[in-house]
N, CA, C and O atoms as a Tripos MOL2 file, in Angstrom:
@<TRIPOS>MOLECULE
protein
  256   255    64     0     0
PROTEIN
NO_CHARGES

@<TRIPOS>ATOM
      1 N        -255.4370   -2.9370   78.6350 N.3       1 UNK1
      2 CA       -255.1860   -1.8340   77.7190 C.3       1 UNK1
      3 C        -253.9390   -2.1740   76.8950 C.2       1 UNK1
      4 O        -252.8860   -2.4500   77.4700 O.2       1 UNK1
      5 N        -254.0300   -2.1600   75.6690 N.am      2 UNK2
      6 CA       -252.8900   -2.5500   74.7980 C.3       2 UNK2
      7 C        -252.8820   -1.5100   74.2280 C.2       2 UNK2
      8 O        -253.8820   -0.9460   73.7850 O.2       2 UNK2
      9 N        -251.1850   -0.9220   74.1330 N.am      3 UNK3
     10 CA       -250.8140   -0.0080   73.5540 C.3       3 UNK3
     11 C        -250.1730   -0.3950   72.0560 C.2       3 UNK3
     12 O        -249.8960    0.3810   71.1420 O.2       3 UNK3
     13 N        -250.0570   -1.5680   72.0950 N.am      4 UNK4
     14 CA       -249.4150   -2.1150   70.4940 C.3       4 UNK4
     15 C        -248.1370   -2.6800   70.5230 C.2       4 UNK4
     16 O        -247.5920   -3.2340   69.5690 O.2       4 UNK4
     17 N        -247.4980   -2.4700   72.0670 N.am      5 UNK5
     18 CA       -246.0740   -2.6960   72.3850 C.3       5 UNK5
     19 C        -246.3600   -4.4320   72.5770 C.2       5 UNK5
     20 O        -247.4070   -5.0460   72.7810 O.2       5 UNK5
     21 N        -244.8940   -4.9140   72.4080 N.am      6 UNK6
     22 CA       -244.5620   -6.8650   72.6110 C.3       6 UNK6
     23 C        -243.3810   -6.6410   73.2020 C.2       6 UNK6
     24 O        -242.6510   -5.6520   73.1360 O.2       6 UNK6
     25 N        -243.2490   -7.7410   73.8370 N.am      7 UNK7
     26 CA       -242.1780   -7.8080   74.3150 C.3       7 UNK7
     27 C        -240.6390   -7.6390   73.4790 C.2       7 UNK7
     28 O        -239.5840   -7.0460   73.7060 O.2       7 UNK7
     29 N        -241.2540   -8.6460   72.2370 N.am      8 UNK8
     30 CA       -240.2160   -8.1630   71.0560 C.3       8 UNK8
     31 C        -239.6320   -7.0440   70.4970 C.2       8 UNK8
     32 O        -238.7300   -7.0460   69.6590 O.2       8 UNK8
     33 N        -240.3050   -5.8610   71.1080 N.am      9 UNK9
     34 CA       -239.8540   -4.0000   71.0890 C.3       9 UNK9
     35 C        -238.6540   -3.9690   71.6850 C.2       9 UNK9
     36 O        -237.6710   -3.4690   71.1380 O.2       9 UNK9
     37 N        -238.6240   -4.7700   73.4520 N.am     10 UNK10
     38 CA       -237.5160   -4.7430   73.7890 C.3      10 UNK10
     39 C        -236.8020   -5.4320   74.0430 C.2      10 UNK10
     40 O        -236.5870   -5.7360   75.2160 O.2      10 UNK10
     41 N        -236.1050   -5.9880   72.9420 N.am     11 UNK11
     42 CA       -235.0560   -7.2670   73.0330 C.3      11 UNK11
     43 C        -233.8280   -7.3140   74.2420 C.2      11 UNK11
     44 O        -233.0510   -8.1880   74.6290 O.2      11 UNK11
     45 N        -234.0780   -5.9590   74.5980 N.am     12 UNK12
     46 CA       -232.7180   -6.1740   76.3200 C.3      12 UNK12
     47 C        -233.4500   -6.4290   77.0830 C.2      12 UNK12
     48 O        -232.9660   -7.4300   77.6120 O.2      12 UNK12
     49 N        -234.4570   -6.1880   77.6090 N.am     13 UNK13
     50 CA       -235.9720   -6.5600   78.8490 C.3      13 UNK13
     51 C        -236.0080   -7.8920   78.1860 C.2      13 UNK13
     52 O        -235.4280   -8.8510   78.6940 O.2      13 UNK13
     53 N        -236.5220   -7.9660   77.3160 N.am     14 UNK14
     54 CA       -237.0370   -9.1810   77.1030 C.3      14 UNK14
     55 C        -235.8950  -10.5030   77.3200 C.2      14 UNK14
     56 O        -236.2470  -11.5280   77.9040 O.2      14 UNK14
     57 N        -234.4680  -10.3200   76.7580 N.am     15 UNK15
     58 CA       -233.4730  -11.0490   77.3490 C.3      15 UNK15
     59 C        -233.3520  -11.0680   78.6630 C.2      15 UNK15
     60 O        -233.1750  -12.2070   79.0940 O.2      15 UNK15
     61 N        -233.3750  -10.4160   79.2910 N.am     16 UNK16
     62 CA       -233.1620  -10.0690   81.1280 C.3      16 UNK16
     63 C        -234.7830  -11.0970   81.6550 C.2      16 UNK16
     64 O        -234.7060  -11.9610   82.5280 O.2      16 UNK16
     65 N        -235.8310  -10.8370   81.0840 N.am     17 UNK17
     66 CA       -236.4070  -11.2340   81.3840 C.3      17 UNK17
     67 C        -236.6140  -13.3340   80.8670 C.2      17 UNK17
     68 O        -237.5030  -13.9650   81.4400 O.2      17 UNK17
     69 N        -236.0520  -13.7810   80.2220 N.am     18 UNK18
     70 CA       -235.9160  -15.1540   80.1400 C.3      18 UNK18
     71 C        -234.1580  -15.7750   80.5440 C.2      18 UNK18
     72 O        -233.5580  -16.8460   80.4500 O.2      18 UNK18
     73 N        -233.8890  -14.5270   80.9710 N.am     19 UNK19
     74 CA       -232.2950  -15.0960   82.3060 C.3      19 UNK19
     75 C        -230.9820  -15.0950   81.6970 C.2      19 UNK19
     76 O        -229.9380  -15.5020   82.2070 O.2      19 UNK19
     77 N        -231.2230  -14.3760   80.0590 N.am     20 UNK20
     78 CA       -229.7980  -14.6220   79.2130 C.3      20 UNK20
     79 C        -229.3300  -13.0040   79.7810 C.2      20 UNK20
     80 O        -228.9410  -12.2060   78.9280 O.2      20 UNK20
     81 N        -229.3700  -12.7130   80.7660 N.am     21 UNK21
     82 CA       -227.8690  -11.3120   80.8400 C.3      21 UNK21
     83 C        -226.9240  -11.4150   80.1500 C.2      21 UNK21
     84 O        -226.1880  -12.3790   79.9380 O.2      21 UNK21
     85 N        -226.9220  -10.5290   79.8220 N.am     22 UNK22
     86 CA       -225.5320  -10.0770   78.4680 C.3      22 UNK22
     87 C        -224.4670   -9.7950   79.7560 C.2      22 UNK22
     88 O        -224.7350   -9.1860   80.7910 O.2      22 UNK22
     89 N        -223.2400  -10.3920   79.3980 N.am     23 UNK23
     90 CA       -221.9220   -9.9550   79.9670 C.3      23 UNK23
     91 C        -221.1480   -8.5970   79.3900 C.2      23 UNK23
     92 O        -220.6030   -8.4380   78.2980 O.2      23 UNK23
     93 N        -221.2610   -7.8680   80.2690 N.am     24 UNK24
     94 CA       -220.7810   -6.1650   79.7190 C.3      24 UNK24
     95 C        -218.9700   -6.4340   79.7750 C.2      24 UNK24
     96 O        -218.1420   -6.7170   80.6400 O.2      24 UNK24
     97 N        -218.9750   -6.2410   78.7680 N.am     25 UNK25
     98 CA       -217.4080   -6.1540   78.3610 C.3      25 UNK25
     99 C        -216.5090   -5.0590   78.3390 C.2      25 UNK25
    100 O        -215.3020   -4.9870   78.5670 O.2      25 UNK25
    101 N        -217.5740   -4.0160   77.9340 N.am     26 UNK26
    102 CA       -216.8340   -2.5540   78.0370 C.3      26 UNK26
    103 C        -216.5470   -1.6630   80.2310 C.2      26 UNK26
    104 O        -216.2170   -0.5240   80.5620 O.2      26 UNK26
    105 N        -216.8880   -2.9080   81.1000 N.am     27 UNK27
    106 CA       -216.4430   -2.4820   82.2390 C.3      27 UNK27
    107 C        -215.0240   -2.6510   82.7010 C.2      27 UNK27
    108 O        -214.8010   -3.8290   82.9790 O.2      27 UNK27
    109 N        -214.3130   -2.1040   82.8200 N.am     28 UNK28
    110 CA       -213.0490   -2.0380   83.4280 C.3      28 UNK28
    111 C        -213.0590   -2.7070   84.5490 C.2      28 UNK28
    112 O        -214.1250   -2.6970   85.1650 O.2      28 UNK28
    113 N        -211.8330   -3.5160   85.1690 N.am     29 UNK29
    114 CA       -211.4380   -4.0990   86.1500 C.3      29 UNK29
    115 C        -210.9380   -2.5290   87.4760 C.2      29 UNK29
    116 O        -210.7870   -2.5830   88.6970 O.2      29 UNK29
    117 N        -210.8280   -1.4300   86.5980 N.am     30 UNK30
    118 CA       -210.5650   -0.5420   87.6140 C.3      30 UNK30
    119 C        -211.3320    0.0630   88.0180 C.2      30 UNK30
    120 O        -210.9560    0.6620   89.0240 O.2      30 UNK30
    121 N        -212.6450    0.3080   87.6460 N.am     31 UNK31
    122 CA       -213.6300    0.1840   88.5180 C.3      31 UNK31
    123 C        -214.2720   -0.6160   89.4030 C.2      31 UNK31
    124 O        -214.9390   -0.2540   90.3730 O.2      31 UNK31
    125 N        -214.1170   -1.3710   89.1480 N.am     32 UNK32
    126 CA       -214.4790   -2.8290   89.8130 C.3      32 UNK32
    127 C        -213.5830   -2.4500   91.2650 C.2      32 UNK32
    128 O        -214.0680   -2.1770   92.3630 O.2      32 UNK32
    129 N        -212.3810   -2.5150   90.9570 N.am     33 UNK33
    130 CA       -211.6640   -2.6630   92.3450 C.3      33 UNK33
    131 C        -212.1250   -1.5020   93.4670 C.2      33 UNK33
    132 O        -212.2580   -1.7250   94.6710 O.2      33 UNK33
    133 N        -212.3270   -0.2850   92.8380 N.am     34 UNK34
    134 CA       -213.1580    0.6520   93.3310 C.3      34 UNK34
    135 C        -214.1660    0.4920   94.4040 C.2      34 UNK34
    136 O        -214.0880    0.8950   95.5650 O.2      34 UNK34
    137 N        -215.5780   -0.4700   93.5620 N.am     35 UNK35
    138 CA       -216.4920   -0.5620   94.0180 C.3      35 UNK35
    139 C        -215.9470   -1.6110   94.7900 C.2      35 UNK35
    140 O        -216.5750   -1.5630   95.8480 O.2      35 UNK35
    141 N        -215.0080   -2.6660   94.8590 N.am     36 UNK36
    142 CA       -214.7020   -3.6130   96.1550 C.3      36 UNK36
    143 C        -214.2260   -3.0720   97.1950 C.2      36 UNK36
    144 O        -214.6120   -3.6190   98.2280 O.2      36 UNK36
    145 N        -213.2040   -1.7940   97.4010 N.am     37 UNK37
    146 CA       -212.7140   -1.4490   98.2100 C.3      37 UNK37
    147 C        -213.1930   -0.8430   99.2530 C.2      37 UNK37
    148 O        -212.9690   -1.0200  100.4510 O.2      37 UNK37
    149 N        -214.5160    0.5800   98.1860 N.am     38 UNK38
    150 CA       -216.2730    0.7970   99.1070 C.3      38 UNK38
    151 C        -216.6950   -0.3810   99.7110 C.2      38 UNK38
    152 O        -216.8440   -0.2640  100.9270 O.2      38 UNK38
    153 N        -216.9520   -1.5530   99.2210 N.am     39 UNK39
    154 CA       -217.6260   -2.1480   99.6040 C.3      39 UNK39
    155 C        -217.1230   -2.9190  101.1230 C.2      39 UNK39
    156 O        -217.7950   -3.1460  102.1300 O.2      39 UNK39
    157 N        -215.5890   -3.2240  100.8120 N.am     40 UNK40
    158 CA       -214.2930   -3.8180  102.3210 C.3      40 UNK40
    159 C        -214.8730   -2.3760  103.2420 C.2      40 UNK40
    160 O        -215.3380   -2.5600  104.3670 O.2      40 UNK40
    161 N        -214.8090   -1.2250  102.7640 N.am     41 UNK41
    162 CA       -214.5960   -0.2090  104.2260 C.3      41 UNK41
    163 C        -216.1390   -0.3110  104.6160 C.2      41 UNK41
    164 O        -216.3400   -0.3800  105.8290 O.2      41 UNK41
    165 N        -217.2980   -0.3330  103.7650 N.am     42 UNK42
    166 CA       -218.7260   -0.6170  104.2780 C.3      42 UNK42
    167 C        -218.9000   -1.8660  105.3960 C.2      42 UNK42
    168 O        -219.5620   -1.9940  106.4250 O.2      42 UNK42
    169 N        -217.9500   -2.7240  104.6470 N.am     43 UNK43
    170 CA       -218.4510   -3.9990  105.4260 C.3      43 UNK43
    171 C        -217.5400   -3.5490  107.0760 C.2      43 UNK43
    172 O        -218.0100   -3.7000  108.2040 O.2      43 UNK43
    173 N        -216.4500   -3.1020  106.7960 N.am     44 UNK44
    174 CA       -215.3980   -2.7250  108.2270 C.3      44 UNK44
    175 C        -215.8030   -2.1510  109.2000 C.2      44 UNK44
    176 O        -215.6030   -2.4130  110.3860 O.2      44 UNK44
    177 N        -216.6070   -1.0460  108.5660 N.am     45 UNK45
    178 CA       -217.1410    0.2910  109.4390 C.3      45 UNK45
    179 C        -218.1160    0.0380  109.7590 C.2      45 UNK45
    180 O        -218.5320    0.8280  110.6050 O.2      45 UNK45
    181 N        -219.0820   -1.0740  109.3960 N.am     46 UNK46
    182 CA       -220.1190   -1.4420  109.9890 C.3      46 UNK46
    183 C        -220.0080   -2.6260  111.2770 C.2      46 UNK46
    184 O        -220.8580   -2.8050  112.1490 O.2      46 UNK46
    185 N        -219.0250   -3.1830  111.1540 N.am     47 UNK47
    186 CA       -218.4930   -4.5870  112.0150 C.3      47 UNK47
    187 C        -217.8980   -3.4640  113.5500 C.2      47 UNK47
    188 O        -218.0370   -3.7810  114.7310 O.2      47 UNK47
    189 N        -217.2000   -2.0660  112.9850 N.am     48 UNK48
    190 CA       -216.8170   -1.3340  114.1260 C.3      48 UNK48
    191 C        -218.2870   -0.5030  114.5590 C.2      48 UNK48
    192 O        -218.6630   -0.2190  115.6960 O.2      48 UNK48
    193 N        -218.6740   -0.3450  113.8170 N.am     49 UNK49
    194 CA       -219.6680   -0.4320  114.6460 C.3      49 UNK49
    195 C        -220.5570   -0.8780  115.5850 C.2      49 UNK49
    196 O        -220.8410   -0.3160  116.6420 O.2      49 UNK49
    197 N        -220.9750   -1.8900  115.1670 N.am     50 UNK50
    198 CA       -221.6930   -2.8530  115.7740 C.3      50 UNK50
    199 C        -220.6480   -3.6430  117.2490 C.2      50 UNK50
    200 O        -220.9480   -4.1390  118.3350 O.2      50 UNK50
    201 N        -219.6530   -3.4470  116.6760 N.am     51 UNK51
    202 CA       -218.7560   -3.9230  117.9200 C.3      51 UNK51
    203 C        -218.8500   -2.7660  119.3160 C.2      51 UNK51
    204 O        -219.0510   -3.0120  120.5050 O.2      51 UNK51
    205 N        -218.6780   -1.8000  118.8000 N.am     52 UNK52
    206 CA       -219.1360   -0.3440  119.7660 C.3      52 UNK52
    207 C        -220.5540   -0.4600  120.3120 C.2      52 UNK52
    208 O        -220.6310   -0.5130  121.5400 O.2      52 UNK52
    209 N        -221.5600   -0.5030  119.6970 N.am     53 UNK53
    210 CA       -222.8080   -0.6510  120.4890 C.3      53 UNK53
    211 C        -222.9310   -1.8240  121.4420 C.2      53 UNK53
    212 O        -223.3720   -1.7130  122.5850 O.2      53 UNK53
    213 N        -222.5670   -2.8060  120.9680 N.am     54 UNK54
    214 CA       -222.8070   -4.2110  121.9780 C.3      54 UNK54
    215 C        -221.8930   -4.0880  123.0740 C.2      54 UNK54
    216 O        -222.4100   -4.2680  124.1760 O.2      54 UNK54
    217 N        -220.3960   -3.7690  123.0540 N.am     55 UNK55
    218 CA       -219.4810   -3.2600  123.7900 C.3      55 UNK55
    219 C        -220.4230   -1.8480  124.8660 C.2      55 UNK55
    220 O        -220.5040   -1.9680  126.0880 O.2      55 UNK55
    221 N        -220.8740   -0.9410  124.3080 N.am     56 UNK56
    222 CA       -221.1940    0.1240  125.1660 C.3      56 UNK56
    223 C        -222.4860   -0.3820  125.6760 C.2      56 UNK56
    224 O        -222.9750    0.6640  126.1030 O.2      56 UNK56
    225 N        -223.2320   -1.1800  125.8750 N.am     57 UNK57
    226 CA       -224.7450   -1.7310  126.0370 C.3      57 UNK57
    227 C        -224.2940   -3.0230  127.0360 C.2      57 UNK57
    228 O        -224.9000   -3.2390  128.0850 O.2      57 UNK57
    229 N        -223.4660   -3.6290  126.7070 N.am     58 UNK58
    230 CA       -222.6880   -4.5590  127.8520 C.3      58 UNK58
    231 C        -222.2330   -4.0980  128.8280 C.2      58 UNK58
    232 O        -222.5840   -4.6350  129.8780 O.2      58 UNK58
    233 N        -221.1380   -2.7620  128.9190 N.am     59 UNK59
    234 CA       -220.5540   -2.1600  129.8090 C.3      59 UNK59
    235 C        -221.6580   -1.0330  130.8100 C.2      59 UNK59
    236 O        -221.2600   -0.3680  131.7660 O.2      59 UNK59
    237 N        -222.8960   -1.0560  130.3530 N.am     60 UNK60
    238 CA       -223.6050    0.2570  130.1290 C.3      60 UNK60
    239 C        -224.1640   -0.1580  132.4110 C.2      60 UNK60
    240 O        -224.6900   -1.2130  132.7670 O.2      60 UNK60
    241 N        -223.8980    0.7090  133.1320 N.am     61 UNK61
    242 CA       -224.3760    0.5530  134.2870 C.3      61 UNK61
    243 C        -226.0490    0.8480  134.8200 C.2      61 UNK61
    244 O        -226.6030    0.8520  135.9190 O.2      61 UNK61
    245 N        -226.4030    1.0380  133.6850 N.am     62 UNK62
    246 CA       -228.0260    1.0950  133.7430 C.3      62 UNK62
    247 C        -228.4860   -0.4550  133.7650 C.2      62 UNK62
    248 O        -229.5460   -0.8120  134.2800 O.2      62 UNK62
    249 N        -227.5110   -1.3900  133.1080 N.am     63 UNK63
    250 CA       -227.6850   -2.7750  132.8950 C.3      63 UNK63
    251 C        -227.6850   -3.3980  133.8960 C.2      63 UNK63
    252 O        -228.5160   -4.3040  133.9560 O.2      63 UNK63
    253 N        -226.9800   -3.2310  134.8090 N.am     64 UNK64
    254 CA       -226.9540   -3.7350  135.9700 C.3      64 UNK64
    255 C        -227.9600   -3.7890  137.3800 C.2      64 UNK64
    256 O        -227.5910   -4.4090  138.3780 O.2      64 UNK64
@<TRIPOS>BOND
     1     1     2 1
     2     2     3 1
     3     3     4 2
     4     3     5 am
     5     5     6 1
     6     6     7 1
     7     7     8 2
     8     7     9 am
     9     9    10 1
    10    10    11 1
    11    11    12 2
    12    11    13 am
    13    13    14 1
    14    14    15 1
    15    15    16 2
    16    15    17 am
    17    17    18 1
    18    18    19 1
    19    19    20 2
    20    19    21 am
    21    21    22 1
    22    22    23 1
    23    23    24 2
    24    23    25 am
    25    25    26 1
    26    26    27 1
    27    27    28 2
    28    27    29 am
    29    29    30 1
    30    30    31 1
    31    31    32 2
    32    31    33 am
    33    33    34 1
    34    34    35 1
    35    35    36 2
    36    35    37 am
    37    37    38 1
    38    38    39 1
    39    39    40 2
    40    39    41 am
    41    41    42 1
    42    42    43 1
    43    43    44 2
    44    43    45 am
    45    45    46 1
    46    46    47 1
    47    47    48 2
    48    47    49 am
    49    49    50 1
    50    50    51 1
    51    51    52 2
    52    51    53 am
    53    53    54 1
    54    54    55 1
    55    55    56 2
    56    55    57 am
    57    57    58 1
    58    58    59 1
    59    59    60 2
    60    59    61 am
    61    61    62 1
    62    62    63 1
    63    63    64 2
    64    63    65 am
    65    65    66 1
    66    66    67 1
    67    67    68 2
    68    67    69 am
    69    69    70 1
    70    70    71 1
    71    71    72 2
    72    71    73 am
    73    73    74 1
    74    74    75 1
    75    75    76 2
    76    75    77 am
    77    77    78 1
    78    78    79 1
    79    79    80 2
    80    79    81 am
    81    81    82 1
    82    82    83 1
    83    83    84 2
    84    83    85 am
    85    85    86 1
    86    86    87 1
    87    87    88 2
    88    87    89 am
    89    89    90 1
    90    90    91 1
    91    91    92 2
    92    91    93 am
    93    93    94 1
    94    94    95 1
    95    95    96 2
    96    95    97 am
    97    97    98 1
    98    98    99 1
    99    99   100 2
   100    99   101 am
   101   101   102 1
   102   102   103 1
   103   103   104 2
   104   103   105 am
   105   105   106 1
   106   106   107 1
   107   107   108 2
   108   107   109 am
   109   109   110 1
   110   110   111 1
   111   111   112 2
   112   111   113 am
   113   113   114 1
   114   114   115 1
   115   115   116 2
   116   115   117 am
   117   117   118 1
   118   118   119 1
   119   119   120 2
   120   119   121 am
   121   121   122 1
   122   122   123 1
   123   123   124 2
   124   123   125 am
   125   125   126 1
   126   126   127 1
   127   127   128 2
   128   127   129 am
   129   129   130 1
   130   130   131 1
   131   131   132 2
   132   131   133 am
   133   133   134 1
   134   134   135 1
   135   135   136 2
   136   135   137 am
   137   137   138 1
   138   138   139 1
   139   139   140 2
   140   139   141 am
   141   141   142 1
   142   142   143 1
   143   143   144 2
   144   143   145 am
   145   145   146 1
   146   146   147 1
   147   147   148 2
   148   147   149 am
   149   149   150 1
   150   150   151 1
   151   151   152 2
   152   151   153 am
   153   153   154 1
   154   154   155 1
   155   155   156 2
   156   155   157 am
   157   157   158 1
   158   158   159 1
   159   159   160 2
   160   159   161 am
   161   161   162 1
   162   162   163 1
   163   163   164 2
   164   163   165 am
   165   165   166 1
   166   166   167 1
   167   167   168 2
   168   167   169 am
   169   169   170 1
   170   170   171 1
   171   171   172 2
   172   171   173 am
   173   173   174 1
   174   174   175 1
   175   175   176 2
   176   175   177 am
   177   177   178 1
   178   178   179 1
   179   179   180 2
   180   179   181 am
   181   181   182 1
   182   182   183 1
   183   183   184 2
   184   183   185 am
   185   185   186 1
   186   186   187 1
   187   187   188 2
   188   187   189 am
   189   189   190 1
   190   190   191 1
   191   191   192 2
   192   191   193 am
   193   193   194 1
   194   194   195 1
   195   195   196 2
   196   195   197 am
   197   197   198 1
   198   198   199 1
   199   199   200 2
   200   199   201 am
   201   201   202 1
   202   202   203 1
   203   203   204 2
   204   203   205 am
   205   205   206 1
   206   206   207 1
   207   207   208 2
   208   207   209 am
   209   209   210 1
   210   210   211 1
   211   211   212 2
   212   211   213 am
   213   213   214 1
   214   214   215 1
   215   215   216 2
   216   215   217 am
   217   217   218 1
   218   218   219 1
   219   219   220 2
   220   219   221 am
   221   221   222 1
   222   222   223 1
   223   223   224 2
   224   223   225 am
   225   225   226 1
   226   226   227 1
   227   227   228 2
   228   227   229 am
   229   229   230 1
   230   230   231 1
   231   231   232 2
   232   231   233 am
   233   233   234 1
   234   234   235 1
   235   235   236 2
   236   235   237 am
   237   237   238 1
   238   238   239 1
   239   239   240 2
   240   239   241 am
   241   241   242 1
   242   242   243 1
   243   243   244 2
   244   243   245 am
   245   245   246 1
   246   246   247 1
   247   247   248 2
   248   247   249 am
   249   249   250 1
   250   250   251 1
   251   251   252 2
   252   251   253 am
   253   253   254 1
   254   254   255 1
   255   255   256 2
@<TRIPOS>SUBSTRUCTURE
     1 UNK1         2 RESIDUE 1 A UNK
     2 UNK2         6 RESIDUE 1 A UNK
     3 UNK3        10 RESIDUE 1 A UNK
     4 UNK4        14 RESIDUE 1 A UNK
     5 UNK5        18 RESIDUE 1 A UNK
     6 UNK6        22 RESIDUE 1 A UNK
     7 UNK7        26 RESIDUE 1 A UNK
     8 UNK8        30 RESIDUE 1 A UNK
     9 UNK9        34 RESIDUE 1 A UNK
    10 UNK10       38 RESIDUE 1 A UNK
    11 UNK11       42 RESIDUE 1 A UNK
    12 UNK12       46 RESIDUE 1 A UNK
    13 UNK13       50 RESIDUE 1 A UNK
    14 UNK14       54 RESIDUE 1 A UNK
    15 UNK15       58 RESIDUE 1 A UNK
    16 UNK16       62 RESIDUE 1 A UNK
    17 UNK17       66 RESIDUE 1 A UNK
    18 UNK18       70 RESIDUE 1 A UNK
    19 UNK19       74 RESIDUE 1 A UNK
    20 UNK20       78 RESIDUE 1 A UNK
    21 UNK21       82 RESIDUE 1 A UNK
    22 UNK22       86 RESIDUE 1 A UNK
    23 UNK23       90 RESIDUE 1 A UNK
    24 UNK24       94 RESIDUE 1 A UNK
    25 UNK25       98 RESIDUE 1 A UNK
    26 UNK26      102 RESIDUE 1 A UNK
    27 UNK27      106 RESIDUE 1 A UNK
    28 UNK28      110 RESIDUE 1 A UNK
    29 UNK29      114 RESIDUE 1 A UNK
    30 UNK30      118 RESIDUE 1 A UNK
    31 UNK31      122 RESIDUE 1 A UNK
    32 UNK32      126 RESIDUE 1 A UNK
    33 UNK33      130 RESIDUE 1 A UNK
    34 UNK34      134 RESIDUE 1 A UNK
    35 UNK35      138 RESIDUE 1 A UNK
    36 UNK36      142 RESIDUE 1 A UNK
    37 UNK37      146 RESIDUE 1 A UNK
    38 UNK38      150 RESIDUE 1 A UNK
    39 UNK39      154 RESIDUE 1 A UNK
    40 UNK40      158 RESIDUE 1 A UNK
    41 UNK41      162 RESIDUE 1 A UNK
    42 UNK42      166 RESIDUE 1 A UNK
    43 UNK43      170 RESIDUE 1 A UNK
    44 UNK44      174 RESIDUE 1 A UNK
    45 UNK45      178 RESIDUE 1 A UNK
    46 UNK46      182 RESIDUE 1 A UNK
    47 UNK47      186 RESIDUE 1 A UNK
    48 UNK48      190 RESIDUE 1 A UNK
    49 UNK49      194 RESIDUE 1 A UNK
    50 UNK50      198 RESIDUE 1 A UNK
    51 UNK51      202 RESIDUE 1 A UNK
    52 UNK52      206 RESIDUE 1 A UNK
    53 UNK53      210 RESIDUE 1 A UNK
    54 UNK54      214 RESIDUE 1 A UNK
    55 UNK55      218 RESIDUE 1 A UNK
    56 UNK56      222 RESIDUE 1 A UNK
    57 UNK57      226 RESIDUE 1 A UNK
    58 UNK58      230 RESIDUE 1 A UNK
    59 UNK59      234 RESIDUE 1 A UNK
    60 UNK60      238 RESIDUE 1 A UNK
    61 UNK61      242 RESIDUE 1 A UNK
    62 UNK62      246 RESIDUE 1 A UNK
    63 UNK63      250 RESIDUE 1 A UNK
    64 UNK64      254 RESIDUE 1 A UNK
């Protein structure tokens, strides 16, 4: 079914789609640090986690 559309309609798809991503210039570095800092306590809070389950599943006297 052709609607009449080419790829040439959308020159941002169509760039994304042969691998030229445009570098966004208008993003701030202070957001950025933002989303790294979410990302340090995601990665933290998940490592304490996982340290707690294996810890309580090791210690666990049903294991024994």
């Amino acid at each position: 079914m052709n609607h009449g559309l080419t790829l040439s309609d959308y020159p941002f798809y169509y760039s994304i789609l042969q691998g030229n991503l445009p570098m966004i210039e208008t993003f701030s570095f202070q957001y950025g640090n933002v989303v790294t800092i979410l990302g340090l306590v995601g990665v933290i809070s998940t490592a304490i986690i996982l340290f707690t389950a294996f810890t309580r599943y090791n210690n666990s006297p049903l294991r024994k």
